[in-house]
BAMIDREN-597275 format. One record per residue (C-alpha): residue number from 1; x, y, z. Coordinates in pm, 1 decimal, always signed. Example, Ala and Ser with C-alpha at 12.3 -4.5 7.8 and 13.67 -1.06 7.14 Angstrom:
REM residues 2
+------+----------+----------+----------+
! resi !     east !    north !       up !
+------+----------+----------+----------+
!    1 !  +1230.0 !   -450.0 !   +780.0 !
!    2 !  +1367.0 !   -106.0 !   +714.0 !
+------+----------+----------+----------+
END
This chain:
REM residues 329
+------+----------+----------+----------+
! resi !     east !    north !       up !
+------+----------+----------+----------+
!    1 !  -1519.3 !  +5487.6 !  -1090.7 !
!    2 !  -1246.2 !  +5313.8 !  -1324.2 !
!    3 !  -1110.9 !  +5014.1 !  -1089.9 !
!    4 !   -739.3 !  +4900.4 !  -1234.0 !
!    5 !   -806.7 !  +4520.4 !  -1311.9 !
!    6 !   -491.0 !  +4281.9 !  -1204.7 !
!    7 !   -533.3 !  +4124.7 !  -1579.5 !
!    8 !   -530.0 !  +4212.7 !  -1920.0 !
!    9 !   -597.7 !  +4054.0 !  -2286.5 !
!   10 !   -379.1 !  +4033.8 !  -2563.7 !
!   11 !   -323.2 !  +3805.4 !  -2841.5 !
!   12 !    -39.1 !  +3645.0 !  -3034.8 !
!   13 !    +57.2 !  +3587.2 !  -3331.7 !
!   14 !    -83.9 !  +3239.6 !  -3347.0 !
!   15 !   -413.8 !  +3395.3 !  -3290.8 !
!   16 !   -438.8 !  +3242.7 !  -2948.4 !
!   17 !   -546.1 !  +3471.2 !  -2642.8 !
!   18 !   -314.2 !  +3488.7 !  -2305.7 !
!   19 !   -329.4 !  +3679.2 !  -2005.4 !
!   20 !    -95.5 !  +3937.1 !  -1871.9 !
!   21 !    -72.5 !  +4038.7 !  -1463.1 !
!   22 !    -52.6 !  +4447.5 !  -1493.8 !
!   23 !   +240.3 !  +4515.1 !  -1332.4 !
!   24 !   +432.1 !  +4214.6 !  -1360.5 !
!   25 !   +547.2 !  +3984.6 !  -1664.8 !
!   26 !   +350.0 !  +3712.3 !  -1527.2 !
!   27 !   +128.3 !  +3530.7 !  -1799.6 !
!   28 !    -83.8 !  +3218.5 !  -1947.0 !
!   29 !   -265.1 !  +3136.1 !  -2167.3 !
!   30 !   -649.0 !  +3118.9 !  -2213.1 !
!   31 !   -626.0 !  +2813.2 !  -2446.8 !
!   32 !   -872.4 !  +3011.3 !  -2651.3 !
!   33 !   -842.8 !  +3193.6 !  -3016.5 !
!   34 !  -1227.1 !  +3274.8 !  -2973.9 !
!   35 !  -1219.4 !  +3667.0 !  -2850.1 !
!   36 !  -1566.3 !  +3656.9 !  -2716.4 !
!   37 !  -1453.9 !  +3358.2 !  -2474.1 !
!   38 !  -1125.5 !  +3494.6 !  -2442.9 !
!   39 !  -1331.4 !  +3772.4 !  -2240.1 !
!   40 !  -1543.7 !  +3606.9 !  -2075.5 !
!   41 !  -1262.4 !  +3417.5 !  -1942.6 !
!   42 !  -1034.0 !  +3722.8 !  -1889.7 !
!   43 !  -1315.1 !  +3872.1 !  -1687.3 !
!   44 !  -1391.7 !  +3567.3 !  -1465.8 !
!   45 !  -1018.2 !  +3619.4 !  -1330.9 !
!   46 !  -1069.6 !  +3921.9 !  -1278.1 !
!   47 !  -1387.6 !  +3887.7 !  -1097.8 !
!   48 !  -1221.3 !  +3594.7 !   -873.7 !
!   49 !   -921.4 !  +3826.6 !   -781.5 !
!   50 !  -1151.4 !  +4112.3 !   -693.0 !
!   51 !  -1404.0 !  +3933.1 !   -484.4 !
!   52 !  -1283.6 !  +3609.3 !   -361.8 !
!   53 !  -1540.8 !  +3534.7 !   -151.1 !
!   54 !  -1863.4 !  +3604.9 !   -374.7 !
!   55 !  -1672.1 !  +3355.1 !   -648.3 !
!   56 !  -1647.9 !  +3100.1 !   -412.5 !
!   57 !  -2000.1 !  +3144.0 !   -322.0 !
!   58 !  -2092.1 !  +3104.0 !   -671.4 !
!   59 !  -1869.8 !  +2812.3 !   -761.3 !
!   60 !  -2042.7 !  +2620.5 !   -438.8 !
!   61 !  -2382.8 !  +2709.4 !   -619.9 !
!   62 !  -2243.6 !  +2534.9 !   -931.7 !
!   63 !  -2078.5 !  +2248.9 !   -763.8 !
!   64 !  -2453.3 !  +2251.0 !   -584.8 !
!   65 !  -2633.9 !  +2220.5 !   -855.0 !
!   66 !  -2453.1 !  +1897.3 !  -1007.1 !
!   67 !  -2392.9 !  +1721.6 !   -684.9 !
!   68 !  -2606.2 !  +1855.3 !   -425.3 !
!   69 !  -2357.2 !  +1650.2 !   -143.8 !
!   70 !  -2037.1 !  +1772.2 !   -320.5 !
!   71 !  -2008.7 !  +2136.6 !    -77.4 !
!   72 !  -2058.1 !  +1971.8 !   +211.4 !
!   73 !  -1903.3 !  +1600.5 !   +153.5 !
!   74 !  -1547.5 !  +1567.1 !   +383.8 !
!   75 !  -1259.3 !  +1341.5 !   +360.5 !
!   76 !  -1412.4 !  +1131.9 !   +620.2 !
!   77 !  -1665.4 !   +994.8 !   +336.2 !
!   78 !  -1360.7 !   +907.5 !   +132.9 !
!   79 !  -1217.4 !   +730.8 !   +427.3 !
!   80 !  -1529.1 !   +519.6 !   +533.9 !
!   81 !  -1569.4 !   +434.1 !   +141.7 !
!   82 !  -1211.6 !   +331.9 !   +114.3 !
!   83 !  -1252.0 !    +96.2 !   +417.9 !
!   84 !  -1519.3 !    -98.3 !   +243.9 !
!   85 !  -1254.1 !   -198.0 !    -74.6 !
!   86 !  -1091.8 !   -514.7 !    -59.0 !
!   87 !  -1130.5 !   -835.5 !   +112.4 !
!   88 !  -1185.4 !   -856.6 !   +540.8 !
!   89 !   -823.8 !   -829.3 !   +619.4 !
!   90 !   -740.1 !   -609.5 !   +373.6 !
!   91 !  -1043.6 !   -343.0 !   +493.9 !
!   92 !   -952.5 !   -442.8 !   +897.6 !
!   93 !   -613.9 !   -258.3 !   +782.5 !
!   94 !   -724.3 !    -11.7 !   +596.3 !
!   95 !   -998.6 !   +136.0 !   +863.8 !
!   96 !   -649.0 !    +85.2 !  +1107.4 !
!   97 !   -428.4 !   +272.0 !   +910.4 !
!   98 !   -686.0 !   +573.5 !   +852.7 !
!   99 !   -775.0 !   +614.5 !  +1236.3 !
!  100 !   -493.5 !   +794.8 !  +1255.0 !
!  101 !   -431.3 !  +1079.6 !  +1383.9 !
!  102 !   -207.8 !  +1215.5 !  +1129.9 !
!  103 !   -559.2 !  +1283.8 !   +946.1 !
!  104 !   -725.3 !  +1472.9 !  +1206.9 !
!  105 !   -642.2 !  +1820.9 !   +979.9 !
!  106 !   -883.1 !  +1673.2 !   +728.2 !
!  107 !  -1117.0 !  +1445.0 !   +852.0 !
!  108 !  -1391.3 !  +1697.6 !   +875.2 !
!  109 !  -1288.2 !  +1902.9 !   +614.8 !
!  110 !  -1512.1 !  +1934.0 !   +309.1 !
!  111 !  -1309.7 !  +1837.3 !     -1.0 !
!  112 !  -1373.6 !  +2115.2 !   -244.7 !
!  113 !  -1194.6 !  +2364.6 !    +15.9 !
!  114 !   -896.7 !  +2171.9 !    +48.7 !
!  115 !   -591.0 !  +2303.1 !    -73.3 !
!  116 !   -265.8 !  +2104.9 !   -211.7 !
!  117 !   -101.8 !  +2274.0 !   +158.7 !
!  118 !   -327.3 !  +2118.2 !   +312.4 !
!  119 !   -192.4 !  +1781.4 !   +168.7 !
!  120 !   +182.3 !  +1814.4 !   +180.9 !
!  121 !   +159.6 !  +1980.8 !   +523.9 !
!  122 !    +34.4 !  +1634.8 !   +663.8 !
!  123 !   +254.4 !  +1441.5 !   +457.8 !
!  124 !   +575.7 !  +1631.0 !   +563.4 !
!  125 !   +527.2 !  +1591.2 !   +930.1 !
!  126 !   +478.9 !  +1217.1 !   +897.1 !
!  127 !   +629.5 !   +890.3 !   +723.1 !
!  128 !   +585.6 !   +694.8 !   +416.6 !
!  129 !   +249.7 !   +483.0 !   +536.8 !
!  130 !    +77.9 !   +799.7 !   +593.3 !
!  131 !   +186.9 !   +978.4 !   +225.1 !
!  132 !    +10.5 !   +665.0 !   +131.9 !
!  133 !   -286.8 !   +592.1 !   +188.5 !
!  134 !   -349.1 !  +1015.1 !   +193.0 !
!  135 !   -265.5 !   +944.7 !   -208.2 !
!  136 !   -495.8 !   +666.1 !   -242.6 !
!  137 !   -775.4 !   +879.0 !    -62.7 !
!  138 !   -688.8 !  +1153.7 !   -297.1 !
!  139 !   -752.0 !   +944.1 !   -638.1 !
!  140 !  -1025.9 !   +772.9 !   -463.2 !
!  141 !  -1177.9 !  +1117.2 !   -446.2 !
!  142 !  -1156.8 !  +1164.2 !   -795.9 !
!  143 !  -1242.8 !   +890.3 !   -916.7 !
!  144 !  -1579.1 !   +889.9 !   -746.4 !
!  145 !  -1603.6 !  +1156.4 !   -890.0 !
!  146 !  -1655.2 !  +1373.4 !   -523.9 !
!  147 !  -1377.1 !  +1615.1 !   -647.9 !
!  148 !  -1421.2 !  +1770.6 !   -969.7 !
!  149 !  -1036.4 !  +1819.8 !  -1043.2 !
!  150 !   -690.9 !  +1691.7 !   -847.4 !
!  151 !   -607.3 !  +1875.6 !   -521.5 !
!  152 !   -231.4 !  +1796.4 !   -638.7 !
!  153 !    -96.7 !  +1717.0 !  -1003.6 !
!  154 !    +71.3 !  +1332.0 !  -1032.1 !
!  155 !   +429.7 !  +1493.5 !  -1053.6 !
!  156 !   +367.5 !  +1718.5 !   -756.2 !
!  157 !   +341.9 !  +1415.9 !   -510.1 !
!  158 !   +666.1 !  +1383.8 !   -301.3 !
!  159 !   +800.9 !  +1028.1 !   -348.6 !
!  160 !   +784.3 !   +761.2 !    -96.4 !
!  161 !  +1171.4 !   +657.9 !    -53.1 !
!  162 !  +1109.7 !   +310.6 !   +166.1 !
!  163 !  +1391.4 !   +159.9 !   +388.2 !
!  164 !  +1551.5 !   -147.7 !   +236.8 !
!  165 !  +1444.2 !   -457.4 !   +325.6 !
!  166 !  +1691.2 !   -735.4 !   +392.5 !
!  167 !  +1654.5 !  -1115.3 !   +474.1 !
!  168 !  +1735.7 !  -1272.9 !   +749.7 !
!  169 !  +2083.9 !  -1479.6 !   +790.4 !
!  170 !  +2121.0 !  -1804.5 !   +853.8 !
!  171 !  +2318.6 !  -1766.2 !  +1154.1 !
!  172 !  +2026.8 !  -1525.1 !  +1261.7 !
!  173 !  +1777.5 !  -1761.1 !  +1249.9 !
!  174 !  +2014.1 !  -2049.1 !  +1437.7 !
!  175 !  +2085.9 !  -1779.8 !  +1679.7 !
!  176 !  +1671.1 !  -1697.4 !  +1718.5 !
!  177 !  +1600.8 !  -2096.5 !  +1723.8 !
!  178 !  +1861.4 !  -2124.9 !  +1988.9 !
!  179 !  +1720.8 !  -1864.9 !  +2232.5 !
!  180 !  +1351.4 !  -1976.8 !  +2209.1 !
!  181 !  +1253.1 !  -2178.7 !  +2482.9 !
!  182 !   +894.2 !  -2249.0 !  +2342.8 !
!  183 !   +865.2 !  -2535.7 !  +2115.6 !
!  184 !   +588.4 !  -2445.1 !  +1968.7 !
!  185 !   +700.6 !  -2098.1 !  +1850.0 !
!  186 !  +1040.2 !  -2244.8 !  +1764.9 !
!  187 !   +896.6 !  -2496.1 !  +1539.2 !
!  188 !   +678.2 !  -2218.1 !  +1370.2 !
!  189 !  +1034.6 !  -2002.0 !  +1314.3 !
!  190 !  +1187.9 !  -2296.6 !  +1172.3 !
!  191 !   +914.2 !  -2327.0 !   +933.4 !
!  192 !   +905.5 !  -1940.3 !   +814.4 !
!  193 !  +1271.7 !  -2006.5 !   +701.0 !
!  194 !  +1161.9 !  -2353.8 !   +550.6 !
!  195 !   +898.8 !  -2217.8 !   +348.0 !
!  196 !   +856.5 !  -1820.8 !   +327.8 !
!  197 !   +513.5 !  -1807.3 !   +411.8 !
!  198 !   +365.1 !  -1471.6 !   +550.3 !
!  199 !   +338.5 !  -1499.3 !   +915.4 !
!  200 !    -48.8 !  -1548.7 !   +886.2 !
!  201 !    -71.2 !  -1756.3 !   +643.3 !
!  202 !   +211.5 !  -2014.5 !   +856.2 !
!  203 !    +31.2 !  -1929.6 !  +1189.6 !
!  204 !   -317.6 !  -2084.9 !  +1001.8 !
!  205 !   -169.1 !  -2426.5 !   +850.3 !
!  206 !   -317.7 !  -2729.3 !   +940.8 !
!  207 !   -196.4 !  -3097.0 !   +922.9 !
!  208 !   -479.5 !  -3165.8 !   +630.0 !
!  209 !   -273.9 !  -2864.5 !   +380.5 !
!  210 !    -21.0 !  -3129.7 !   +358.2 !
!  211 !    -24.6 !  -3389.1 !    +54.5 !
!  212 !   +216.6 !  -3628.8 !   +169.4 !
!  213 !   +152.4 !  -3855.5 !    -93.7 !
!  214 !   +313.8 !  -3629.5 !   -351.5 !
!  215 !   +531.0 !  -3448.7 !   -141.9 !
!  216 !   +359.2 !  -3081.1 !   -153.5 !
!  217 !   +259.0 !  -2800.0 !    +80.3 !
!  218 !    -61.3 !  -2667.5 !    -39.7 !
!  219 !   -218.4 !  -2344.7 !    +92.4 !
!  220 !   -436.4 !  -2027.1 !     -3.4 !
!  221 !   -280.2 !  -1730.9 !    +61.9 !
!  222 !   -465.6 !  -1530.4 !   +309.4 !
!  223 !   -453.5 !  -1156.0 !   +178.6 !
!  224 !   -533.7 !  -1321.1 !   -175.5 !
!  225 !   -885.2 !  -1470.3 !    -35.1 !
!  226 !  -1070.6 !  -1812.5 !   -139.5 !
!  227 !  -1046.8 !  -1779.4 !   -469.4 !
!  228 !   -693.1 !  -1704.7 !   -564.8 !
!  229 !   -412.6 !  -1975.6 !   -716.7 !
!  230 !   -304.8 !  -2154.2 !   -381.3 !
!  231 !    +77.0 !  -2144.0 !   -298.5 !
!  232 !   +265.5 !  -2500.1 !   -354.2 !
!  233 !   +578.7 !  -2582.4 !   -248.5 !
!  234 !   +744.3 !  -2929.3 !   -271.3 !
!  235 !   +844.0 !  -3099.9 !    +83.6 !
!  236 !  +1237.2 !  -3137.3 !   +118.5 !
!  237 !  +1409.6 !  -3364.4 !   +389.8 !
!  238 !  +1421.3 !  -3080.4 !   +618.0 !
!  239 !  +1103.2 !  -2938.5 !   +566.7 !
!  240 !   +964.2 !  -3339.8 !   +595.1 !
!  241 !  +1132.1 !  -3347.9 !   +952.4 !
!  242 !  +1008.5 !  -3049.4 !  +1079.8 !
!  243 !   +601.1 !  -3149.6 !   +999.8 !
!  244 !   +650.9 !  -3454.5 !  +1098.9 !
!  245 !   +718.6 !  -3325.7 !  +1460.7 !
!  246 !   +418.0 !  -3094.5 !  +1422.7 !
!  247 !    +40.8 !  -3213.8 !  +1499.3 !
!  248 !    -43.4 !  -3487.8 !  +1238.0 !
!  249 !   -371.6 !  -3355.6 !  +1280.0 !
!  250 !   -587.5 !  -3012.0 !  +1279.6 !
!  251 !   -383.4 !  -2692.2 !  +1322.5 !
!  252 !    -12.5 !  -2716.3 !  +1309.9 !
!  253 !    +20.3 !  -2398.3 !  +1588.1 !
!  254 !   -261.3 !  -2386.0 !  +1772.1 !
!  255 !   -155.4 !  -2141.5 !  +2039.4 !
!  256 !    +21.7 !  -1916.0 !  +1804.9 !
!  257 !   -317.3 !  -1908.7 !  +1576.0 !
!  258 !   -529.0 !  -1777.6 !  +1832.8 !
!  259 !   -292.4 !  -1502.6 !  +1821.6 !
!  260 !   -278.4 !  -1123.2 !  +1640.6 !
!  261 !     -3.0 !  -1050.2 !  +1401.2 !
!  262 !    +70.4 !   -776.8 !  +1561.6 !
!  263 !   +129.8 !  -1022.9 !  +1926.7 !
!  264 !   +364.4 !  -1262.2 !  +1682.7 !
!  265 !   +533.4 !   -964.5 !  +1542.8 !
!  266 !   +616.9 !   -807.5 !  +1911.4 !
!  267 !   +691.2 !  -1190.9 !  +2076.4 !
!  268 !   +967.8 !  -1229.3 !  +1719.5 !
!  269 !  +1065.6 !   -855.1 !  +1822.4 !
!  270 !  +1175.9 !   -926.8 !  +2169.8 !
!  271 !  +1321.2 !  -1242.1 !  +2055.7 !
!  272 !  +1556.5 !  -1038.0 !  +1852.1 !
!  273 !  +1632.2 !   -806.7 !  +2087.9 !
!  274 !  +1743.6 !  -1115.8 !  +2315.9 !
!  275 !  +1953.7 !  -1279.2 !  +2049.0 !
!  276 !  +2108.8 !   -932.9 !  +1959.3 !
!  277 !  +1997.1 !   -925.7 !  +1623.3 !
!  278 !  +1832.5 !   -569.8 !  +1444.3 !
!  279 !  +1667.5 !   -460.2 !  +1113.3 !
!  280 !  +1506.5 !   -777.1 !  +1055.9 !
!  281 !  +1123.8 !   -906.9 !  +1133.1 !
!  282 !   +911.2 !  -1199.4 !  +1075.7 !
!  283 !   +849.2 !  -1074.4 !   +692.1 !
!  284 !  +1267.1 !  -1106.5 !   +661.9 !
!  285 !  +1162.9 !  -1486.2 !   +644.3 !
!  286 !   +926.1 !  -1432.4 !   +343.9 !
!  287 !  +1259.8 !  -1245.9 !   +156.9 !
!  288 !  +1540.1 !  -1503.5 !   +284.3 !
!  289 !  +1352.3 !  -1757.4 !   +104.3 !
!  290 !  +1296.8 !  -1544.9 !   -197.3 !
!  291 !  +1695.1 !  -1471.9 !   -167.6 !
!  292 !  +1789.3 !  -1863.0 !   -141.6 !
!  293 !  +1553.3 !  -1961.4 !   -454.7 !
!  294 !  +1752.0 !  -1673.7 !   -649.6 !
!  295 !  +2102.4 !  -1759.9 !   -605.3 !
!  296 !  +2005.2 !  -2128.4 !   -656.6 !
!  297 !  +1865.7 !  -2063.7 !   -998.9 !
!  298 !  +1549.4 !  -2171.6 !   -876.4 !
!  299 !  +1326.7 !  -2029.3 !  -1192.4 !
!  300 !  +1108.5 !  -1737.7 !  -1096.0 !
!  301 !   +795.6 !  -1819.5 !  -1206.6 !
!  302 !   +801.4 !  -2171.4 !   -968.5 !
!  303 !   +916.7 !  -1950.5 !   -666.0 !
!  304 !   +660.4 !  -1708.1 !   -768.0 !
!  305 !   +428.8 !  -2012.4 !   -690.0 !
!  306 !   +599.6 !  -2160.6 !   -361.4 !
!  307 !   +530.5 !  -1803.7 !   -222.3 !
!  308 !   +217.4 !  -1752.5 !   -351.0 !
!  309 !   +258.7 !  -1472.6 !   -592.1 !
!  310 !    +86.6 !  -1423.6 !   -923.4 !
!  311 !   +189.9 !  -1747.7 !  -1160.3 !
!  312 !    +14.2 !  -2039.3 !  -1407.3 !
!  313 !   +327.8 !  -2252.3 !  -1356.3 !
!  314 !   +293.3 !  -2631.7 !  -1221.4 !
!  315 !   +458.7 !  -2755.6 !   -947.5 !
!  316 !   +831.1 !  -2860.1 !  -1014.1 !
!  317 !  +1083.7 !  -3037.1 !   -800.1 !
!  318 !  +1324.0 !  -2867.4 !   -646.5 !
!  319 !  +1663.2 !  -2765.2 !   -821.3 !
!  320 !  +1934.6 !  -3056.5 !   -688.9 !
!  321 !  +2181.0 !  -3029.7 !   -959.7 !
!  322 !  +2369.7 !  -2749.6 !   -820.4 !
!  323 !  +2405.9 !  -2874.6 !   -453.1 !
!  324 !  +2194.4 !  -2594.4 !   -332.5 !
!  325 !  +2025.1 !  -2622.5 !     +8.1 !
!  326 !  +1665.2 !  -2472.6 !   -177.6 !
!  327 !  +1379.7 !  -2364.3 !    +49.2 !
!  328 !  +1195.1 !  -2663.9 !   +161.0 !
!  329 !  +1492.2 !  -2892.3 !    +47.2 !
+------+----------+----------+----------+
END
């Protein structure tokens, strides 16, 4: 019995082979000029189009035969690999993030029979943390080598559009110090603005960090791990008056150490909400100090230090000549 195949073969004129839906003007190429592999190729569509199921039988019995795990290996592999990257806080985070249950459609799904729907139905019906780390599981994938081609093309990822970030005001912060009753988180507030440390890395100071003989604030960032450049930032009069009324010994904020950042970042939420203030949080610190250094002329590369970022630049004092009040000044 003749069956009427959905393709057919023809050729160009620049002797390379395409293929033609009967019916339709659909086409594509076979990125062949060889006419023997032109229909071999041509006939493996066919085939797949005619009996879906057997070719996806024998494309597992491929993908079998070079990783015998590949058929049966989920996205929860990828997610338990992807929690072992990275330093302790870092993976703590990670395995957080991917508990989710925006991931539930594909935890226990096998990768190879994953389709890109699959993908930008989770993404749609959540936010911008979930699009992701479901992108960094995705090239994780591949790069391991567990799937043998992208579930989605680069340009087919829908863009994460974040929600500006903005610093906190001055008058903010005055109005936060003002309602805080506890001295001990007041004092830590006060230093945030001072310095623009990451709430951690502030919450873990202790009195020995400080070289008062030459007038520096010397810490290790704690995202970065032992290893990395240490932050520095020169000790201004205010900055000098607020450690001085801090422990001169062992942990500057004890209470607030033995503490999650996720209890500091609720107590500085409800502190907010008290002084009537919205749209800012404990990392608005880390960018008003960022914002002060700029419009002060403060050079990047030594703020890039104070905060702890990337940078080979020695410690400088602090930019008086313009009258600026500089962080730490």
């Amino acid at each position: 019995m003749n069956v009427q195949l959905k393709y057919r073969l023809y050729r160009r004129s620049n002797g390379g082979f395409y293929w033609q839906e009967n019916g339709s003007a659909k086409q594509g190429s076979l990125k062949t000029r060889d006419k023997a592999e032109a229909v071999s190729l041509l006939h493996a569509i066919n085939e797949a189009h005619r009996q879906p199921t057997i070719t996806l039988a024998v494309g597992r019995s491929y993908l079998a035969a070079h990783d015998p795990k590949m058929i049966k290996r989920t996205w929860q592999a990828v997610m338990d690999e992807m929690a072992t990257h990275g330093i302790g806080t870092t993976q703590e985070r990670c395995g957080r993030a991917l508990r989710s249950r925006a991931y539930n459609a594909i935890r226990n799904k096998p990768l190879v029979e994953t389709t890109g729907e699959d993908l930008l139905t989770i993404m749609h019906a959540n936010g911008n943390s979930v699009s992701h780390y479901l992108r960094r599981l995705h090239n994780l994938a591949v790069n391991l080598g567990w799937l043998a081609w992208p579930v989605l093309a680069k340009a087919a990822w829908p863009k994460i559009r974040s929600q500006g970030k903005r610093a906190i005001t001055p008058g903010e912060h005055e109005r936060i110090l003002q309602s805080e009753r506890n001295p001990e988180r007041r004092a830590y507030y006060a230093l945030l603005y001072e310095t623009g440390a990451a709430q951690s890395d502030a919450a873990e100071l202790t009195a020995s960090q400080i070289d008062r003989q030459n007038g520096i604030l010397v810490y290790r960032r704690k995202k970065l791990g032992p290893d990395s450049t240490p932050a520095r930032l020169t000790i201004g009069k205010r900055l000098q008056e607020l450690l001085e009324s801090l422990p001169s010994s062992g942990d500057l904020f004890p209470a607030i150490k033995r503490t999650s950042a996720n209890h500091r970042s609720a107590e500085f939420s409800r502190r907010c909400r008290v002084a009537g203030i919205h749209g800012v949080s404990l990392h608005s610190y880390r960018h008003a100090w960022a914002q002060r250094a700029k419009s002060c002329g403060y050079p990047q590369r030594f703020a890039q230090e104070a905060l702890g970022h990337s940078s080979n630049a020695r410690p400088r004092g602090l930019c008086e000549r313009r009258g600026c009040h500089l962080p730490g000044s």
